[in-house]
Backbone as a ProteinNet text record, in pm:
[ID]
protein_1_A
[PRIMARY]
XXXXXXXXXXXXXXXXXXXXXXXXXXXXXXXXXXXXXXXXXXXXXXXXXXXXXXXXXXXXXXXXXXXXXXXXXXXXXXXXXXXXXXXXXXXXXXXXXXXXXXXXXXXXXXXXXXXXXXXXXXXXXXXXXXXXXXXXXXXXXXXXXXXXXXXXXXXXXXXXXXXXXXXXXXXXXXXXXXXXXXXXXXXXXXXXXXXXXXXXXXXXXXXXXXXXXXXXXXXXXXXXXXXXXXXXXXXXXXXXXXXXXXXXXXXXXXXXXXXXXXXXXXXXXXXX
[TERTIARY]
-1305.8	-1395.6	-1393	-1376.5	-1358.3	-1510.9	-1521.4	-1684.2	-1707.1	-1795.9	-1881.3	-1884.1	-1822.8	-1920	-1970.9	-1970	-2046.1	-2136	-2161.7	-2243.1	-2378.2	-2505.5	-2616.2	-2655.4	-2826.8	-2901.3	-2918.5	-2939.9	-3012.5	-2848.5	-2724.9	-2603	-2540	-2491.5	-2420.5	-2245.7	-2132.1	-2034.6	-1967.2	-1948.7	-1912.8	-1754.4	-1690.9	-1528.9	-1505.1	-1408.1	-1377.3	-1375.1	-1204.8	-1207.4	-1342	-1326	-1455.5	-1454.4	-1486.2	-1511.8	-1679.9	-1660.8	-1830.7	-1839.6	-1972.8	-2006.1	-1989.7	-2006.7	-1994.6	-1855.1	-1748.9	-1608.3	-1584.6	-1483.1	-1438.5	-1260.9	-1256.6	-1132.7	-1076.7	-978.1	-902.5	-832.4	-923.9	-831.9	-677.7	-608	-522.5	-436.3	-534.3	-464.7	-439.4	-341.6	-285.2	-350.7	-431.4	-511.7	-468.4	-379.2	-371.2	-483.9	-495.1	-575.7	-599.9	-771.5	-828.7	-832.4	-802.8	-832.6	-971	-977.8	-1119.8	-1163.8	-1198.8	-1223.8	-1363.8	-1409.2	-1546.9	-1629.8	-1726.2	-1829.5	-1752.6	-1732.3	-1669.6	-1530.5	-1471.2	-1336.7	-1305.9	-1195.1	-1152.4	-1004.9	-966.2	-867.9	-807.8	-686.7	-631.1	-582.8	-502	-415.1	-293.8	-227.9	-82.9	-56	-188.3	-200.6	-141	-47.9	-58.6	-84	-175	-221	-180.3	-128.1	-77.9	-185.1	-197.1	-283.7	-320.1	-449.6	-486.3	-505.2	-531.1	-517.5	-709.4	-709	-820.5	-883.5	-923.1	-992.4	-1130.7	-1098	-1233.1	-1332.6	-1446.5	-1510.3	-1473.9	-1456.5	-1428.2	-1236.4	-1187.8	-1047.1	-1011.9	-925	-873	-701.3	-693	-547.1	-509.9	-363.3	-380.9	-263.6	-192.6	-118	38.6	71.9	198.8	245.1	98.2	125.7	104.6	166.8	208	177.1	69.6	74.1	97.3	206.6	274.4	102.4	147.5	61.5	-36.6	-123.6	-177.1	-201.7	-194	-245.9	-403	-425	-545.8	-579.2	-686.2	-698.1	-823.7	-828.7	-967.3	-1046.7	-1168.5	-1224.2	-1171	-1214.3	-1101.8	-980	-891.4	-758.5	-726.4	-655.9	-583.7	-432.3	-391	-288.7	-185.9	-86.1	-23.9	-49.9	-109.4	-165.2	-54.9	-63.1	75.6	125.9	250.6	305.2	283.4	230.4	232.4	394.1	391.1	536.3	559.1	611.9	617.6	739.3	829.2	911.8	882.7	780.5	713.3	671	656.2	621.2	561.9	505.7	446.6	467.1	624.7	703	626.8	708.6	673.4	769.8	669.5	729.3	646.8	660.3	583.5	584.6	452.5	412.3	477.1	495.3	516.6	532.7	425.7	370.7	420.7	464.6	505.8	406.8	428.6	335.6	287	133.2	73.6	80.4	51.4	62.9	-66.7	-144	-262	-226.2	-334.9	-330.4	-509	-554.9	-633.8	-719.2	-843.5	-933.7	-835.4	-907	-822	-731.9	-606.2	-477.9	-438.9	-295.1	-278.3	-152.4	-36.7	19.3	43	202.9	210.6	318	350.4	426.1	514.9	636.9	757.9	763	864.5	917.5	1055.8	1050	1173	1154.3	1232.7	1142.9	1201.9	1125.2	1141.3	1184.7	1203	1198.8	1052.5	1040.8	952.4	956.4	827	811.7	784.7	831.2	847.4	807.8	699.8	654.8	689.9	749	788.6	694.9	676.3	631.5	556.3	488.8	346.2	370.9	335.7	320.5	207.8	200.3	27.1	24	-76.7	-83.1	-201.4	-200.1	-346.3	-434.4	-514.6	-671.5	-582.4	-578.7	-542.5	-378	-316.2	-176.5	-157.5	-17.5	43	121.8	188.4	336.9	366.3	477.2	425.5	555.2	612.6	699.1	784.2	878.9	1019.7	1057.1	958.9	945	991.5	1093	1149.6	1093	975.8	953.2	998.4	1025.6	1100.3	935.6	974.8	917	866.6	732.2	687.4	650	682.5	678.2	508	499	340.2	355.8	253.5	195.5	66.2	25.4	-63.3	-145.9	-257.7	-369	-295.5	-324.4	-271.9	-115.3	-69.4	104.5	129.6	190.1	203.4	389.8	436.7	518	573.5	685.4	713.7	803.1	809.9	881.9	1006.3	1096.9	1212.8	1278.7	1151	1203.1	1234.7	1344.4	1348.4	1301.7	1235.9	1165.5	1211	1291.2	1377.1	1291.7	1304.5	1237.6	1204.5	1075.6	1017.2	982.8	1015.3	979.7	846.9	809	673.7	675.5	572.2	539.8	417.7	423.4	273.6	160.7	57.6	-61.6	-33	-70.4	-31.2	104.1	260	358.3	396.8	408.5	472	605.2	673	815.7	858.4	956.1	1022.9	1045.8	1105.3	1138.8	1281.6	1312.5	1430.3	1535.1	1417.9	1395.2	1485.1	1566.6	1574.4	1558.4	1451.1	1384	1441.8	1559.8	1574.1	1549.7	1601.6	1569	1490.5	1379.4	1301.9	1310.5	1312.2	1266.6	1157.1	1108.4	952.1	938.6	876.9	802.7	692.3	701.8	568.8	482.3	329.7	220.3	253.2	198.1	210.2	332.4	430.6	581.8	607	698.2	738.3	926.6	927.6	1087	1114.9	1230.3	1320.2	1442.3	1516.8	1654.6	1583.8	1756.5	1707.7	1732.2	1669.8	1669.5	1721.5	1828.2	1950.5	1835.2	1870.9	1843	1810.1	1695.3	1666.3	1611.8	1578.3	1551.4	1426.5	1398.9	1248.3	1305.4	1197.6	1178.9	1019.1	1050.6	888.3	944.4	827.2	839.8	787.6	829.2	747.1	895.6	1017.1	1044.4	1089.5	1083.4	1105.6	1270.3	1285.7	1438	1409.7	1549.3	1539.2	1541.7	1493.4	1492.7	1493.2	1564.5	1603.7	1634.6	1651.2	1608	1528.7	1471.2	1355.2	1365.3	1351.2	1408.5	1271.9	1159.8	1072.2	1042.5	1062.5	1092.8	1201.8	1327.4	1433.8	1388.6	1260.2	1263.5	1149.6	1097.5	961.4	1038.8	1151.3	1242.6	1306.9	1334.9	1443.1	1570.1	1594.1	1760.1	1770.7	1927.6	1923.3	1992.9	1990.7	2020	2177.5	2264	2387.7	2350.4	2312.1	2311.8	2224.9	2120.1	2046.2	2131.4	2241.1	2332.4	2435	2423.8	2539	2506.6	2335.8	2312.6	2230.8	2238.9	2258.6	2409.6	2496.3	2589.6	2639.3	2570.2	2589.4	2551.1	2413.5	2321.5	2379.6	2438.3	2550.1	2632.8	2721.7	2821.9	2758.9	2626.7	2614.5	2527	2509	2388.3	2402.5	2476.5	2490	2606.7	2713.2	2848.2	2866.1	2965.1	2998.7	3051.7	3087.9	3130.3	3056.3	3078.8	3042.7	2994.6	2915.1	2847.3	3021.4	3099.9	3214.1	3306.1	3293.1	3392.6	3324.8	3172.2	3144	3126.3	3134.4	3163.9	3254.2	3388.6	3519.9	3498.4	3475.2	3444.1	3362.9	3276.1	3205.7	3273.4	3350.6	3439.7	3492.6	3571.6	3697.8	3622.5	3517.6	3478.2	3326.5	3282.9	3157.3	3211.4	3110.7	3163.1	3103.1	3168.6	3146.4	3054.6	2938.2	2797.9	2699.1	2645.5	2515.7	2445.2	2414	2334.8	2414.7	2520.7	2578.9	2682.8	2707.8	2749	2641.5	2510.3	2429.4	2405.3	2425.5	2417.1	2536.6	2597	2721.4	2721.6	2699.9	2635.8	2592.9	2435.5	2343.8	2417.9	2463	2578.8	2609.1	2726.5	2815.6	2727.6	2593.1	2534.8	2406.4	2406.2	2299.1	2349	2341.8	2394.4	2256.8	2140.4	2064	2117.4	2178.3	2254.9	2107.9	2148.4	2031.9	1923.7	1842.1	1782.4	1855.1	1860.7	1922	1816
1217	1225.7	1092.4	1094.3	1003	940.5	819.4	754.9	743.4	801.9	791.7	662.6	560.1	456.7	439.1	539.9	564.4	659.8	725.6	832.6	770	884.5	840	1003.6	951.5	1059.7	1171	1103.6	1116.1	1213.4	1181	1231.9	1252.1	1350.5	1355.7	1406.3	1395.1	1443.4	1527	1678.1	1744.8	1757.1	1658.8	1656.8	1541	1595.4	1481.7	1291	1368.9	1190.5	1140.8	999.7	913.6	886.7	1018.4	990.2	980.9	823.2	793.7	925.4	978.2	1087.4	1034.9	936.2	819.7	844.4	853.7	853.1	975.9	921.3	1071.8	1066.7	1193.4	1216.4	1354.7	1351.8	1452.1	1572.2	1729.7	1809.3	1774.7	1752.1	1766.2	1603.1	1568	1445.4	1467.7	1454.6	1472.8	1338.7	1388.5	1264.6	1321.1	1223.5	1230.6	1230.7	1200	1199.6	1097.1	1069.4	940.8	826.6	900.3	861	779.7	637	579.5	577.9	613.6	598.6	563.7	445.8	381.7	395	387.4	372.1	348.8	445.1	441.6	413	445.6	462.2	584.7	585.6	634.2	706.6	794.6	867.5	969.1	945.5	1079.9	1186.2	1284.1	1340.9	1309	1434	1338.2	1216.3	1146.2	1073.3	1120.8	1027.9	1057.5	928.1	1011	843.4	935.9	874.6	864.6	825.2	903.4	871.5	709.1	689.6	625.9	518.4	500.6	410.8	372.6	299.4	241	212.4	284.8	236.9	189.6	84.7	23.1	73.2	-11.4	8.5	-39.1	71.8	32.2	22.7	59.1	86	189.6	167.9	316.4	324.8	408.9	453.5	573.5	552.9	626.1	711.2	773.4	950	874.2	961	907.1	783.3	750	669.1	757.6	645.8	733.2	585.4	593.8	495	520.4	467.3	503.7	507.3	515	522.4	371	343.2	234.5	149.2	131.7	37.2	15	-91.1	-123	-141.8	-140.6	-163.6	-217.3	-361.3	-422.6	-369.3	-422.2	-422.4	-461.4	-350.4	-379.4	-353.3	-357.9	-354.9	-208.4	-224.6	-142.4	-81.7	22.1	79.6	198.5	150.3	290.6	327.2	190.4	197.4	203.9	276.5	240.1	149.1	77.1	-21.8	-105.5	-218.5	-332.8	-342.3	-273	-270.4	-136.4	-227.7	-131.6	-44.8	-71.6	89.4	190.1	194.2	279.2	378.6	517.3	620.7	766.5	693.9	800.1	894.5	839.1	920.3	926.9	1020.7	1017.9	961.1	843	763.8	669.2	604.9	620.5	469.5	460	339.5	374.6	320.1	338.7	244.9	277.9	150.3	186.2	55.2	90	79.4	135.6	117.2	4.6	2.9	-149.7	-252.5	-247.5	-352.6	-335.3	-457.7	-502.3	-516.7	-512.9	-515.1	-551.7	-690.5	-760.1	-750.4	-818	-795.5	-829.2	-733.3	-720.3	-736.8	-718.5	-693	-554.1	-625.3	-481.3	-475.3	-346.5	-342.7	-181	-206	-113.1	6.6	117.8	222	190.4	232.3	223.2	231.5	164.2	234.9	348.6	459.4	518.3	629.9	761.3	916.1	887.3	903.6	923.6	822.4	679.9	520.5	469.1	426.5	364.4	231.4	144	64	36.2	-28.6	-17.1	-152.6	-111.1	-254.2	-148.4	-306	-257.9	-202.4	-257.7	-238.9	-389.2	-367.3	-492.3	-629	-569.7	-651.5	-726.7	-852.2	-885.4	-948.5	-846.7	-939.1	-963.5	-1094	-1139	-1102.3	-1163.9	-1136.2	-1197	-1103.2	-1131.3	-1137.3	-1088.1	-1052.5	-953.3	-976.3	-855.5	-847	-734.7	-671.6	-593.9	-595.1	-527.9	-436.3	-358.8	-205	-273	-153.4	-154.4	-286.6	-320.2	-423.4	-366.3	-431.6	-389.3	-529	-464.4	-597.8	-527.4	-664	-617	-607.6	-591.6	-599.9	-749.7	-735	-875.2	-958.2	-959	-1054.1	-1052.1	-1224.6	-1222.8	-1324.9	-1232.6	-1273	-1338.7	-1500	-1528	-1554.7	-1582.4	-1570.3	-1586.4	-1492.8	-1482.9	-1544.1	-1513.7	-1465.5	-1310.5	-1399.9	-1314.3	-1292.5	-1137	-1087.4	-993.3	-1082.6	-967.8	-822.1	-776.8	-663.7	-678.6	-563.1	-555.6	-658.6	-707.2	-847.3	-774.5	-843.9	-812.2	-921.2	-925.3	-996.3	-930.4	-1006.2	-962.5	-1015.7	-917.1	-930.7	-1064.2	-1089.5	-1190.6	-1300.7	-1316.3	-1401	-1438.4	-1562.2	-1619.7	-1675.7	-1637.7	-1685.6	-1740.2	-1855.4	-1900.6	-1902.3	-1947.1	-1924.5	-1945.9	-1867.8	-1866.1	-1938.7	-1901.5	-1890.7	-1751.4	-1757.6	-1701.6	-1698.6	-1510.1	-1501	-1424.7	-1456.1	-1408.7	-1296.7	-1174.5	-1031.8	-1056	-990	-975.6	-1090.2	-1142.7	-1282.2	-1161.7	-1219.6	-1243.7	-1319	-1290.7	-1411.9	-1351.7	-1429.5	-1417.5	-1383.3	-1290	-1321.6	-1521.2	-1474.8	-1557.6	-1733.3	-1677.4	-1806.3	-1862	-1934.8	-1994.4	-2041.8	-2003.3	-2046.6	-2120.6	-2291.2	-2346.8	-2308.2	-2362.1	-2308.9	-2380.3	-2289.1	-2313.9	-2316.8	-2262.8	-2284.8	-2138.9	-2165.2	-2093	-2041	-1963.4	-1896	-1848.9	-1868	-1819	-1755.8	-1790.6	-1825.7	-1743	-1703.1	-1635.3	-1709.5	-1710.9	-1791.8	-1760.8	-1840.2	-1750.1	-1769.4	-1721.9	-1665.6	-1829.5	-1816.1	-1892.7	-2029.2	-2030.8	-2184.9	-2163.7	-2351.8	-2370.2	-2377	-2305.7	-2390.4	-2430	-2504.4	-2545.2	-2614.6	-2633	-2712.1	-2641.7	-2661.1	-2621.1	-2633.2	-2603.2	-2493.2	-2507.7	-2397.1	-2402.1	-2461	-2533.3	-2607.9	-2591.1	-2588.2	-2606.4	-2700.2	-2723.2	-2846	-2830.4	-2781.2	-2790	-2623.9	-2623	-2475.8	-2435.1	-2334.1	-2280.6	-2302.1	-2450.5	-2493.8	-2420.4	-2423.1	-2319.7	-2147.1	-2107.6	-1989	-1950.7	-1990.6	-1998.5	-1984.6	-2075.7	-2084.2	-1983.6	-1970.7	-1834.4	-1738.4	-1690.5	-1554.5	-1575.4	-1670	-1731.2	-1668.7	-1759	-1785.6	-1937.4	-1873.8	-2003.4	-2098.7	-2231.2	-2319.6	-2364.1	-2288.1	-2268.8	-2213.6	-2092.3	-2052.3	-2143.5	-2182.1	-2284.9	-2384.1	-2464.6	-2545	-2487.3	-2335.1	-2263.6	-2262.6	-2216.5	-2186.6	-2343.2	-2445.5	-2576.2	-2624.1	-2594.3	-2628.1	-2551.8	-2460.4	-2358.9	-2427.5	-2463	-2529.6	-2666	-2753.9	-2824.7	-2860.7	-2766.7	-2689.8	-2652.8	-2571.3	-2494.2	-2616.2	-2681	-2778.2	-2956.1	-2958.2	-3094	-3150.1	-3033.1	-3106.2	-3089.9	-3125.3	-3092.5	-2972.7	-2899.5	-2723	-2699.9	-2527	-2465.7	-2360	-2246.9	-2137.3	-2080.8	-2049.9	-1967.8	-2027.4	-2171	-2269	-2273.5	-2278.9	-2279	-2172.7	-2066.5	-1950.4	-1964.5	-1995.8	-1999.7	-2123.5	-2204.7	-2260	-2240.2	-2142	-2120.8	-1994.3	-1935.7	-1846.6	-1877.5	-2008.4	-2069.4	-2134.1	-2177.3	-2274.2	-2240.1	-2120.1	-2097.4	-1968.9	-1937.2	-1834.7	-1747.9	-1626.8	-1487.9	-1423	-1388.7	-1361.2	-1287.5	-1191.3	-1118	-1208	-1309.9	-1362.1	-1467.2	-1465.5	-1558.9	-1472.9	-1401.9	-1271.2	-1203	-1207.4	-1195.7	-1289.9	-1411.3	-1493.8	-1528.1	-1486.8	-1483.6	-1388.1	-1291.2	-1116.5	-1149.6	-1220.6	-1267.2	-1351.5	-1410	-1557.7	-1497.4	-1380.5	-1300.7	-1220.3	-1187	-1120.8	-1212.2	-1297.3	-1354.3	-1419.5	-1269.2	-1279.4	-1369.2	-1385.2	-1478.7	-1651.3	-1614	-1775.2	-1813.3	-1957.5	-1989.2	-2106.2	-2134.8	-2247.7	-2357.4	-2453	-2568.6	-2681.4
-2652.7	-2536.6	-2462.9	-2356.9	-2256.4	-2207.2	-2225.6	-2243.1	-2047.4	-2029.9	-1868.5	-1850.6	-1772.2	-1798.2	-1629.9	-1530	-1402.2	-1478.3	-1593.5	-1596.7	-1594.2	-1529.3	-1550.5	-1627.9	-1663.9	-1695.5	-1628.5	-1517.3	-1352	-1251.8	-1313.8	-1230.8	-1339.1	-1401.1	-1554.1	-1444.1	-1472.4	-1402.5	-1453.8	-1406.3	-1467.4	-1546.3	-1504.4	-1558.4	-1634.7	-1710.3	-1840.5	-1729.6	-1637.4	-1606.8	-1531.7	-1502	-1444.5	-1324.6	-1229.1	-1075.3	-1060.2	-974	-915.6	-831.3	-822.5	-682.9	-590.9	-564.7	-393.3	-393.4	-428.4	-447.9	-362.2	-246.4	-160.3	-185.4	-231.8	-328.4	-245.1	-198.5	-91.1	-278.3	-208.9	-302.1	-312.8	-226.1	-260.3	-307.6	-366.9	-402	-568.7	-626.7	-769	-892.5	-955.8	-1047.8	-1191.2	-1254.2	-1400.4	-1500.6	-1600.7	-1689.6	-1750.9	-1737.7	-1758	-1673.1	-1580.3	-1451	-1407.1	-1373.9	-1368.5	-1221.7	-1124.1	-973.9	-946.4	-920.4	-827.4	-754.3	-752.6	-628.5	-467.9	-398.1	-291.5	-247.8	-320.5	-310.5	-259.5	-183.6	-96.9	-127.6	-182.6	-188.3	-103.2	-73.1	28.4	8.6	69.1	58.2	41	-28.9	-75.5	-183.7	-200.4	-336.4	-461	-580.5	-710.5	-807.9	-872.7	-956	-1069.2	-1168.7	-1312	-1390.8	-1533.4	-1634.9	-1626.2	-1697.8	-1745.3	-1622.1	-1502.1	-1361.5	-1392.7	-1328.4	-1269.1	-1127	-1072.9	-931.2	-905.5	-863.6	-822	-736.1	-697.6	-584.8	-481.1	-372.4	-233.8	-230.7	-297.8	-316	-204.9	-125.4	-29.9	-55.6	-56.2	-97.6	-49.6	54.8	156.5	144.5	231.3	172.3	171.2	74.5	48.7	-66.1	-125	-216.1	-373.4	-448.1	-571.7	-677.2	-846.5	-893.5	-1028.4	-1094.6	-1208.6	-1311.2	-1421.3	-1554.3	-1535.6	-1576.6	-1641	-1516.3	-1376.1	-1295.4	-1298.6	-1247.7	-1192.6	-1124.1	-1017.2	-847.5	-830.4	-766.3	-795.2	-617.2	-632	-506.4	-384.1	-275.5	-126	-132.2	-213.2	-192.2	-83.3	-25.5	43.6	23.5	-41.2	-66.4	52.1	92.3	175.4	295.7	377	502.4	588.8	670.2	827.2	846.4	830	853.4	970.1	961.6	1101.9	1136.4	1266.3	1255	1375.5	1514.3	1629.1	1618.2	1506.8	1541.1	1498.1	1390.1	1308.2	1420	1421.7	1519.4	1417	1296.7	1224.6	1160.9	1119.6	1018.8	858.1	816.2	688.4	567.5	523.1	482	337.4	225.9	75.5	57.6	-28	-78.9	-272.1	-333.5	-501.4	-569.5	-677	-785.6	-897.8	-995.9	-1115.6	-1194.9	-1310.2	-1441.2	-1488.1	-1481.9	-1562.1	-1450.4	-1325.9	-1219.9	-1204	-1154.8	-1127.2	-987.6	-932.4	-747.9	-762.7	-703.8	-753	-576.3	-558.3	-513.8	-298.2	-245.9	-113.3	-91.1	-186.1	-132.5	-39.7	21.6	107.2	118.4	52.7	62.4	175.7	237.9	350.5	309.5	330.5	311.1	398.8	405.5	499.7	640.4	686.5	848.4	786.5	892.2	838.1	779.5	847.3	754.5	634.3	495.1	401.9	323.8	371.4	365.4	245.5	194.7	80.1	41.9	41.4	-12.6	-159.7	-215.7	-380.2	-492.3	-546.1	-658.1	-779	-831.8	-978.4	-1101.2	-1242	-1325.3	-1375.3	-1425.2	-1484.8	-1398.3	-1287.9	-1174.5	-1118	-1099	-1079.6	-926	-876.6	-718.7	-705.8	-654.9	-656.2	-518.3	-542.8	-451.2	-315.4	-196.2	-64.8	-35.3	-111.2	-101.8	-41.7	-5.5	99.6	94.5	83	74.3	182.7	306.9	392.6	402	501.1	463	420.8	361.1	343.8	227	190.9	43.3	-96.7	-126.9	-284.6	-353.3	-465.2	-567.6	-669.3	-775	-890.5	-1006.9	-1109.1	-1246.5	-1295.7	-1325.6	-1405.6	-1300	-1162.9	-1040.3	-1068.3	-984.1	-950	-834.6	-760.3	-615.1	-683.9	-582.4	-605.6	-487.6	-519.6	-421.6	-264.6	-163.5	-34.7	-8.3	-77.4	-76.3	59.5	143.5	243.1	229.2	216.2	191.8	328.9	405.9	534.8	500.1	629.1	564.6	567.3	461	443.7	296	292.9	157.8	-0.4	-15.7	-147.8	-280.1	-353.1	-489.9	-600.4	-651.4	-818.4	-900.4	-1047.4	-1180.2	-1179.6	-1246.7	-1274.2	-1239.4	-1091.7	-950.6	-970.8	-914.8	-926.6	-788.2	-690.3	-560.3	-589.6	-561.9	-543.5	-429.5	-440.4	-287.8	-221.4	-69	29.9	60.4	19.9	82.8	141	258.8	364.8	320.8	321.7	313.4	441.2	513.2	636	598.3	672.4	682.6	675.8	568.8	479.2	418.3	382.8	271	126.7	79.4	-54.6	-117.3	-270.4	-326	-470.7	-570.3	-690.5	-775.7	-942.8	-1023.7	-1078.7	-1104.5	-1205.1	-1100.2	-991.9	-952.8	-895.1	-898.5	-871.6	-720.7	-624.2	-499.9	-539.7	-455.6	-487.6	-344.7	-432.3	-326.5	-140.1	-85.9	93.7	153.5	107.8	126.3	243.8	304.5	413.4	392.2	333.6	279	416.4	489.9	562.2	538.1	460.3	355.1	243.7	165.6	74.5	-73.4	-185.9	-277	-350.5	-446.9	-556.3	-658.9	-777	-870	-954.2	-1060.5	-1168.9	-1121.3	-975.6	-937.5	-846.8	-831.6	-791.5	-638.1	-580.8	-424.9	-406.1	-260.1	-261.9	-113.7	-11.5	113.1	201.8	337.4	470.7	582.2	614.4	513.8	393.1	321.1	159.9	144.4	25.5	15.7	-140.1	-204.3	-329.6	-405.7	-537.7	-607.4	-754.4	-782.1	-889.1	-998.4	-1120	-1186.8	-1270.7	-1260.3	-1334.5	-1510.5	-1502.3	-1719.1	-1780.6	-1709.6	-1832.9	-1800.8	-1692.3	-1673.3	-1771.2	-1782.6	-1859.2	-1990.7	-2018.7	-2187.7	-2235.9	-2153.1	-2154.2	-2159.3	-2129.4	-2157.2	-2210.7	-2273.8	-2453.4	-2329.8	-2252.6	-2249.7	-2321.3	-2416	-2502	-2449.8	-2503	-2440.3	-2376.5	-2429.9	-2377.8	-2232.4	-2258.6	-2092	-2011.4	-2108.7	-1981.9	-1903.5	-2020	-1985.3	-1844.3	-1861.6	-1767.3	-1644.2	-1628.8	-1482.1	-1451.1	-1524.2	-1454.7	-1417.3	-1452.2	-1406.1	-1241.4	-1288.8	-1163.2	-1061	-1044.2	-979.3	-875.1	-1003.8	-954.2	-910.8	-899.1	-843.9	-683.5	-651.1	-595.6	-461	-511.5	-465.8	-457.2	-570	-581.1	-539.6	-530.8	-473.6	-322.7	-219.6	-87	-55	-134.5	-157.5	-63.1	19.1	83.8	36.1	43.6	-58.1	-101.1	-13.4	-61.6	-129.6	-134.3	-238.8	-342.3	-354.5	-471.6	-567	-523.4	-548.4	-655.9	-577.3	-641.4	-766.8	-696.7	-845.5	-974.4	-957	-1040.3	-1110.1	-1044.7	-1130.6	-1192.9	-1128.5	-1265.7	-1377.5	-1361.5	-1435	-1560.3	-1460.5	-1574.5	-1682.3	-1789.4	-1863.2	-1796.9	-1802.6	-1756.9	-1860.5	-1770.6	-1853.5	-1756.3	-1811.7	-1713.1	-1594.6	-1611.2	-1561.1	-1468.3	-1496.8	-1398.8	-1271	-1338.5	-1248.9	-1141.9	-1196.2	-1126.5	-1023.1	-1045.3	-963.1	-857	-886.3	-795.2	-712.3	-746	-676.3	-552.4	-611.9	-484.4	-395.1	-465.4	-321.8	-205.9	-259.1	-208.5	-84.3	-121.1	-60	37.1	7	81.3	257.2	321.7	480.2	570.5	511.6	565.8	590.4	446.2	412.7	311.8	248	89.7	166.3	75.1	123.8	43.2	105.2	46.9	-8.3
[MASK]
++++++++++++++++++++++++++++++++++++++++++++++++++++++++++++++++++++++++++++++++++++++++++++++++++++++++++++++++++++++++++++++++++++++++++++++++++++++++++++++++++++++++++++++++++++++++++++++++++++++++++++++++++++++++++++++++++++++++++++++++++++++++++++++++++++++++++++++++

């Protein structure tokens, strides 16, 4: 039995999960089981929340969004709203949350431009109080937004990325596997993989040595994607010479392949 904890004496609710009565919940919105929903929260049509979710008070979550198993949704946040964004003309188009992501007090993330186009957060994801993710956003897994992290559209954020407060990322920013944004920083450029940036605009400085050791890469590879780094940053090479050098010269490994991937692909060009 699933414990009331909106129940009163005075309002007993007739269904297992925990909807406040103040709670306006569209029939046709799809609610898993054990489902927690708040004092005035706001649910639409077209909604699917997955077992075991949490909604706060004053939560609105709007059509077309979908939230894996196990999220949480603190006060204010805003989910699946119309994209800021003048080509948008009211297509139909999806917000989607992964499993176990926190979305913390007035965040607002946006649903797509584009029929049938989606914006996408990964799995045990934490965004903090006043974050924003806005359309056409691919975040990866484990990422955390922190306090008013403003996210434009079209950006992509790989696994385990750490943005800190209020940095501002440009529209179709690529931001790395596991690399760290320091606080107030302004990303234009897109950031390779495993390293710090930080500035006004953001430049890089160095690589993520405890990100690295918080996910037990061992110290060989740590040794690898510093050399990379070196190669990539520290010599007069050009992104496409260093490329080449890092083929001849590093071992061929997941993670460095990955990093070469991104090179190849980063048509913004990197921050330096």
């Amino acid at each position: 039995m699933v414990q009331k904890r909106w129940q009163s004496k005075e309002n007993v609710l007739p269904f297992e999960n925990e909807h406040h009565p103040t709670a306006v919940i569209h029939p046709q919105a799809e609610l898993g089981d054990n489902v927690e929903i708040g004092p005035y929260a706001v649910i639409e049509k077209d909604v699917k929340i997955e077992d075991g979710c949490r909604i706060h008070p004053h939560v609105v979550i709007k059509r077309w969004t979908t939230l894996d198993e196990g999220c949480v949704i603190y006060p204010g946040a805003v989910l699946g709203a119309e994209p800021q964004d003048v080509k948008f003309k009211g297509e139909k188009s999806y917000l989607k949350i992964g499993a176990n992501t926190t979305i913390r007090e007035s965040a607002t993330l946006h649903r797509a431009t584009g029929e049938g186009e989606e914006t996408r957060v990964g799995c045990n994801v934490m965004l903090m109080a006043y974050s924003h993710i806005a359309h056409n956003c691919h975040v990866g897994n484990s990422v955390v937004l922190t306090n008013a992290a403003n996210i434009g559209g079209h950006v992509v954020i790989e696994d385990r990325a750490i943005i800190s407060g209020l940095v501002g990322v440009h529209q179709f920013v690529r931001i790395g596997k596991m690399v760290m944004v320091g606080g107030h920083s302004k990303v234009v450029k897109d950031i390779p993989p495993f390293l710090l940036a930080d500035g006004h605009p953001a430049h890089v400085n160095g690589v993520n040595v405890v990100g690295l050791r918080r996910n037990k890469f061992s110290p060989h590879l740590r040794n690898q994607i510093k050399k990379a780094y070196r190669i990539l940053y520290r010599s007069e090479l050009n992104v496409s010479q260093a490329i080449n050098k890092m083929e001849q010269e590093l071992e061929a490994n997941d993670e460095i392949e990955h990093l070469l991937r991104f090179l190849r692909n980063a048509d913004r060009g990197i921050c330096r």
